[in-house]
N, C-alpha and C positions, 0 to 999 in steps of 0.2 A: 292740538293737531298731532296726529300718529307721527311717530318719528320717521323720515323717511328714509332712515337705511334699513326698515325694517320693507318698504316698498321699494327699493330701487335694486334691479336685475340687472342692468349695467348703466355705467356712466362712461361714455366716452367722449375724451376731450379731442378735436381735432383742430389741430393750429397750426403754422408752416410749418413746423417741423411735426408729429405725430406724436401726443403724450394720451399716455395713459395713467390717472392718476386713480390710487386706491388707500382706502387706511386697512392698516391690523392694528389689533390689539396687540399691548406687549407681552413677550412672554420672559418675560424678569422675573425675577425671585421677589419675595416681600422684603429683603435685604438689599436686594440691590438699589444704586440710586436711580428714582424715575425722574426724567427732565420737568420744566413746565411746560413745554410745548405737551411732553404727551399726557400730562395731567388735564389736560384744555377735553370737555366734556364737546359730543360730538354734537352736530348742528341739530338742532331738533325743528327748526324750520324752514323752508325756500330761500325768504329773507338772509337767514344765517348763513346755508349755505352758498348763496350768490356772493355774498359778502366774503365770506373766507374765499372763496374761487379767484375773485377779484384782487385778493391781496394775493395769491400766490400770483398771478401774471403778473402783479407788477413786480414783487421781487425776485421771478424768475427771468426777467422782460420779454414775458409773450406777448407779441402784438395783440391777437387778437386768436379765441377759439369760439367753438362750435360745440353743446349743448343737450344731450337727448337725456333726458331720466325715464323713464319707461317701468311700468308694472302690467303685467302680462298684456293686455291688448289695451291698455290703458297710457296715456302722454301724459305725464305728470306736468313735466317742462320742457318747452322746446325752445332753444334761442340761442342767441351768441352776446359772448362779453369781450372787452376791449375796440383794437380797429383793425377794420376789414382791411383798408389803404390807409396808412397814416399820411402820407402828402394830400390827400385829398381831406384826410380828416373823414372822412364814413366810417360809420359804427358799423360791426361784426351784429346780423342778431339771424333768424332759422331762416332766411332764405339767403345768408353767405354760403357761397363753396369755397371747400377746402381739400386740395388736394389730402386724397386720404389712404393714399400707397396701399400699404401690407393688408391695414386693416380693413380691405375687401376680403382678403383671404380667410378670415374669420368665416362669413357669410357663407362662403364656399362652402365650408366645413360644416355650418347649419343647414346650410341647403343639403347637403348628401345625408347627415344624417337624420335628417328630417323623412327623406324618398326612403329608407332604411324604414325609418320607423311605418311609415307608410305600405313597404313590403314592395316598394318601387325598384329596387335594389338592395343591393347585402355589400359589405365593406369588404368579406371575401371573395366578391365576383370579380373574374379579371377584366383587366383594359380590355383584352381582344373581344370578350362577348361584349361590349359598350360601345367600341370605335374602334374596327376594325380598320377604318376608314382613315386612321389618324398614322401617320408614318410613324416608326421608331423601332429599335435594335433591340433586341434582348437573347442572345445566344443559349440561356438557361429556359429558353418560353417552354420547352419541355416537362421542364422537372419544378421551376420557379419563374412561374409565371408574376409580369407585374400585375398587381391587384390595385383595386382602389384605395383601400387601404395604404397603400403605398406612398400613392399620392397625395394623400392627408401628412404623412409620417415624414414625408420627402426620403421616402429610404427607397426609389426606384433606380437608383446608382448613376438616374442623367445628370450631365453639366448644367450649371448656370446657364442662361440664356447666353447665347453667342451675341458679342457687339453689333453685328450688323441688323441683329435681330431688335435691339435695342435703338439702334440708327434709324429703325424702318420710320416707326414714328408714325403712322397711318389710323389715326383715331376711327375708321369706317372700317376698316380690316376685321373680316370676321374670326372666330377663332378657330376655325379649318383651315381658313387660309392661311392665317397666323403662322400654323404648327406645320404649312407643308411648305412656308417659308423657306426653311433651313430646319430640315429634317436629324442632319448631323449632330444636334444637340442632344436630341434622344436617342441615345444609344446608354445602354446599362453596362457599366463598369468593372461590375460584380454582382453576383446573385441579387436579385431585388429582395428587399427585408434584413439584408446583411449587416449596413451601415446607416446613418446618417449624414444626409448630405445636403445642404441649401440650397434647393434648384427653386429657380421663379416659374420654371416650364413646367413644376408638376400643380400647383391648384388650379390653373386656366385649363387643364386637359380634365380636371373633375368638373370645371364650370361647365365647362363642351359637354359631358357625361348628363350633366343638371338639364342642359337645352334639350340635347336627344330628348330626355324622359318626358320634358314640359312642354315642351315645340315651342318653345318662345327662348328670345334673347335672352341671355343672363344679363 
């Protein structure tokens, strides 16, 4: 059987809390001391690697994760190991959900650069030619305009989502409504591109950008 880290594009583990787990190779010297764990040769089959997965949840005590190996348009493996509910006792396998936070915002970032590659857009087009439509402040729109780019980079100089914005809570809220919630969050700081800042309000206004181009829901 092919090794499959020579087939697998990502692996991601989603568990209540969000891991992402990866190996490197070391880069020590022929001098230096190498452990045994990293002498340990990599899985070279499903079985293995289910097996080592399974040992790492228990000794990190993860309930229970969620599974995708993938090679290009191809499902290697799709499932879940540990438990879904431990008081119930139900096993974790590919039809468990798992809250899976940030790492939508990956997606996000495939989707745009994907319309990019497509010629559906450009990562220097600004917010204003996309979503004119979408509230927010930028006193430099002159000279430094926010661009999409931006909002990949999170360098558009907005705050974090504001509490109450987080309070709303509205699973049905579209993501125009969302953003003209409480517009005050979008407001840029300082020139967009300048800094680095952790706003959650900047990849849902590039998902908004994705719906425009696809007319469908992100």
């Amino acid at each position: 059987m092919k090794k499959l880290s020579s087939l697998i594009l990502g692996l991601t583990l989603l568990c209540f809390s969000s891991i992402i787990l990866f190996g490197q190779e070391s880069a020590e010297s022929a001098d230096s001391e190498i452990s045994d764990e990293s002498e340990e040769s990599e899985p070279d089959t499903l079985e293995k690697l289910v097996a080592d997965l399974e040992e790492i949840l228990e000794k990190e005590g993860v309930p229970g994760t969620g599974i995708a190996i993938v090679s290009k348009d191809e499902d290697i493996w799709v499932g879940g190991l540990g438990m879904a509910d431990i008081e119930a006792q139900r096993k974790a396998d590919e039809h468990t959900l798992f809250r899976i936070c940030s790492i939508t915002k990956m997606f996000v970032s495939l989707s745009v650069l994907k319309l990019q590659e497509e010629g559906a857009l450009d990562l220097q087009d600004t917010l204003l030619e996309h979503a004119p439509e979408i509230p927010f402040k930028n006193r430099w729109r002159d000279t430094d305009p926010i661009k999409l780019v931006h909002l990949l980079e999170h360098t558009t100089g907005f705050d974090d989502m504001h509490f109450n914005e987080y309070a709303l809570g509205d699973p049905t809220i579209s993501l125009k409504d969302a953003y003209e919630f409480n517009p005050r969050a979008r407001n840029s700081r300082w020139k967009p591109g300048t800094f680095a800042t952790y706003s959650n309000g900047n990849p849902p206004l590039a998902a908004y950008v994705v719906e425009k181009l696809k007319g469908d829901v992100f």
